[in-house]
N, C-alpha and C positions, 0 to 999 in steps of 0.2 A: 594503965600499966605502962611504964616507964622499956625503956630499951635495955635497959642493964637488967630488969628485971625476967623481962623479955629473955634474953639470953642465958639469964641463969635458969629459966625453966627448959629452954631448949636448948639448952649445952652449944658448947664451940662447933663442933661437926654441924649440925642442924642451923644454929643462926648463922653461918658463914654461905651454908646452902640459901638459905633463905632470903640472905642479903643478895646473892648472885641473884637467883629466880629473879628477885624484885630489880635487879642494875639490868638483866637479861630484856625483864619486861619492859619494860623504860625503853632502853634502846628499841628495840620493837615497835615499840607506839613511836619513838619518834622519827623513825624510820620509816613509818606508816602514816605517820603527818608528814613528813616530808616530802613522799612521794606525791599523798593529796595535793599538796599545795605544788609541787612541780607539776601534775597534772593538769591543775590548776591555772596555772603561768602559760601551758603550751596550749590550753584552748584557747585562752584570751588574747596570745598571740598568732594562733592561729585566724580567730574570729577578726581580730584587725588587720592579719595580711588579706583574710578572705574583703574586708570595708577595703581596705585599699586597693584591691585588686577591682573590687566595682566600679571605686571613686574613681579611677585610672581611668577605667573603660568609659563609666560615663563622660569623665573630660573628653575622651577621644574623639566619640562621637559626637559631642557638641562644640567642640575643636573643628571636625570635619563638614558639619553644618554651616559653623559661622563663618567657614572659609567659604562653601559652597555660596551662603545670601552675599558674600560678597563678592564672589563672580558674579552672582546674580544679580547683583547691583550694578556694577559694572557694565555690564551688556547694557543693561538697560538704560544706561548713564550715554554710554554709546549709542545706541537706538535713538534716545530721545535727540541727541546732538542730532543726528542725521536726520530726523524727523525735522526738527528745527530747521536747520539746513535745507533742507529740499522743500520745505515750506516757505523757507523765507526768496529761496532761489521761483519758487511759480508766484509767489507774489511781485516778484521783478519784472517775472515774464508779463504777467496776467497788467501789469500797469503799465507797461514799454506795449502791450498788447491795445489799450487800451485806448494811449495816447495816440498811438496810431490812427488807428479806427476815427479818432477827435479828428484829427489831422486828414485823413479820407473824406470824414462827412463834412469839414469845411470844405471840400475841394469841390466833392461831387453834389453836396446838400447847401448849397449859401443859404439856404433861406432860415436857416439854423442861426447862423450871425449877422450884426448889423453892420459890420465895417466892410468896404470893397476891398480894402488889401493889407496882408498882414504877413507877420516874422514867427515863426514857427521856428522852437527845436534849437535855442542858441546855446551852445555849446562851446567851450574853450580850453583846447588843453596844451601845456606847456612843454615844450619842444626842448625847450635850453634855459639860458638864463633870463636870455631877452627876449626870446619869441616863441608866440604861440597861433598856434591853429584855430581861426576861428570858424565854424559849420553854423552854417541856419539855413531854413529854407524860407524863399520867399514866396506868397498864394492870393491868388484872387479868387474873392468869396462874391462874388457879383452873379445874381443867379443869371442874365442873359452875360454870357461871358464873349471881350473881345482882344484882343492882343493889349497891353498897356506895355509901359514902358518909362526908365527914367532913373535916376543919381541916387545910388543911397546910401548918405552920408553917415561913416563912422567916428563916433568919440570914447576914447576910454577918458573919463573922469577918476583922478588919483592925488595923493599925497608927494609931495617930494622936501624931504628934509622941514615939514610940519608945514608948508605952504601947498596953496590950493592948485595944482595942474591942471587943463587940460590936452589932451590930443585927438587932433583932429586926420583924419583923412585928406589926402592931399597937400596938406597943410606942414605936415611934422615927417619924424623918420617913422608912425606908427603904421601906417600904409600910402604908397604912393600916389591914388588917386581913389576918386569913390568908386563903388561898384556899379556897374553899368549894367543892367537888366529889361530884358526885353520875352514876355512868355502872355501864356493865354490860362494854362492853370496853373503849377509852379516851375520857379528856379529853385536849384539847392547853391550854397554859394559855399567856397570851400576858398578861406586865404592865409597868409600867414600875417601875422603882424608884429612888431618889434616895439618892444617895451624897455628903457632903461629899468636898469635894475636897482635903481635907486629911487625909484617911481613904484609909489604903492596903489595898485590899483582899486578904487571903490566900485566904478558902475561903469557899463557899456552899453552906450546910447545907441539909434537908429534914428533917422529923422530924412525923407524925399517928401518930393512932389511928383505926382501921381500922373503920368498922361494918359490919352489912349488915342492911339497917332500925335498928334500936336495938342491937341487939346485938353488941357490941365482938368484932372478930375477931383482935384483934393491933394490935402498934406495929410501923412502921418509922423507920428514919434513915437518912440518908445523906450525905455529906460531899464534894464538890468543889473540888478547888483553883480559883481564877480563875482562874490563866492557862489553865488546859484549859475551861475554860468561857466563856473571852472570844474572840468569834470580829473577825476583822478589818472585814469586813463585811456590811450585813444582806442575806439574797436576799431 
């Protein structure tokens, strides 16, 4: 059945009713979808402010975490420096500890070494441009010990403008005369020596003859390079 026909069975009054009812329903239902579907929209946005509001949180606390491991890193970054540090500072002690003791039981033990006299502890540190402090001790390792005595001649061996130098004690402006020593178990020798600055030093020699009263016991020498002899600073 056609719509015109429709109408002519149910007259104007009745299909104009009819027509409303049915625009009435309509609106209705979409009114009623509408709402669904906004209901619809405010869970789904609801359900993602709720994810976001989790997401939030969980960055937060794993934000507050990875800040904490990196204090935590830190400390212990620190720690270990100091660890390091105070390890490396008893290994100085424990060796300066050590060498002593070496240095003791030559003194009091000779029967430990075979040589009757020797240069312990050479040391050189530089004062200015041209001069520096030389420290060593001098020790007899002679197990019946008796006064010796005698010259102990200094050489700094060096460079000067690509030729070979040397200086000698007594000899140059490096020190005025040799050292003069006279002991039964050690001297410690403490002197200054003057080095042009245009002199590059390689090695700092030792070389006496050995008495004990007049009577010549033996020669020694000995050879050090500077940089094992040149300390950074004086204690």
């Amino acid at each position: 059945m056609t719509t015109d026909q429709l109408k002519e069975v149910l007259g104007n009054y009745k299909w104009t009713l009819l027509v409303a009812l049915i625009m009435f329903a309509m609106v209705g239902f979409g009114y009623k979808l509408a709402r669904i579907i906004d209901e619809g929209d405010s869970k789904k946005v609801q359900a993602q402010q709720e994810t976001i509001a989790i997401l939030s949180e969980e960055n937060h606390a794993l934000t507050t975490k990875v800040n904490q491991l990196e204090v935590a890193m830190e400390l212990a970054t620190l720690e270990t420096e100091s660890i390091t540090n105070t390890l490396g500072e008893q290994k100085k002690e424990l060796e300066a500890q050590q060498e002593l003791l070496s240095f003791y039981e030559r003194v009091v033990a000779p029967e430990k070494t075979d040589e009757g006299f020797a240069i312990e502890g050479v040391e050189v540190f530089k004062l200015s441009d041209n001069t520096y402090q030389l420290r060593l001790v001098l020790l007899q390792s002679k197990q019946q010990k008796a006064v010796i005595n005698g010259s102990l001649d200094i050489s700094v061996v060096g460079q000067r403008n690509g030729q070979a130098i040397t200086l000698r004690s007594g000899e140059s402006s490096l020190l005025a005369e040799d050292i003069k020593y006279r002991f039964r178990f050690f001297q410690a020798v403490n002197v200054t020596l003057t080095i042009d600055e245009d002199i590059n030093p390689e090695s700092i020699a030792f070389s006496t003859t050995v008495y004990q009263y007049k009577t010549r016991k033996g020669n020694y020498e000995i050879s050090v390079p500077w940089n094992e002899a040149l300390s950074v600073e004086i204690e």
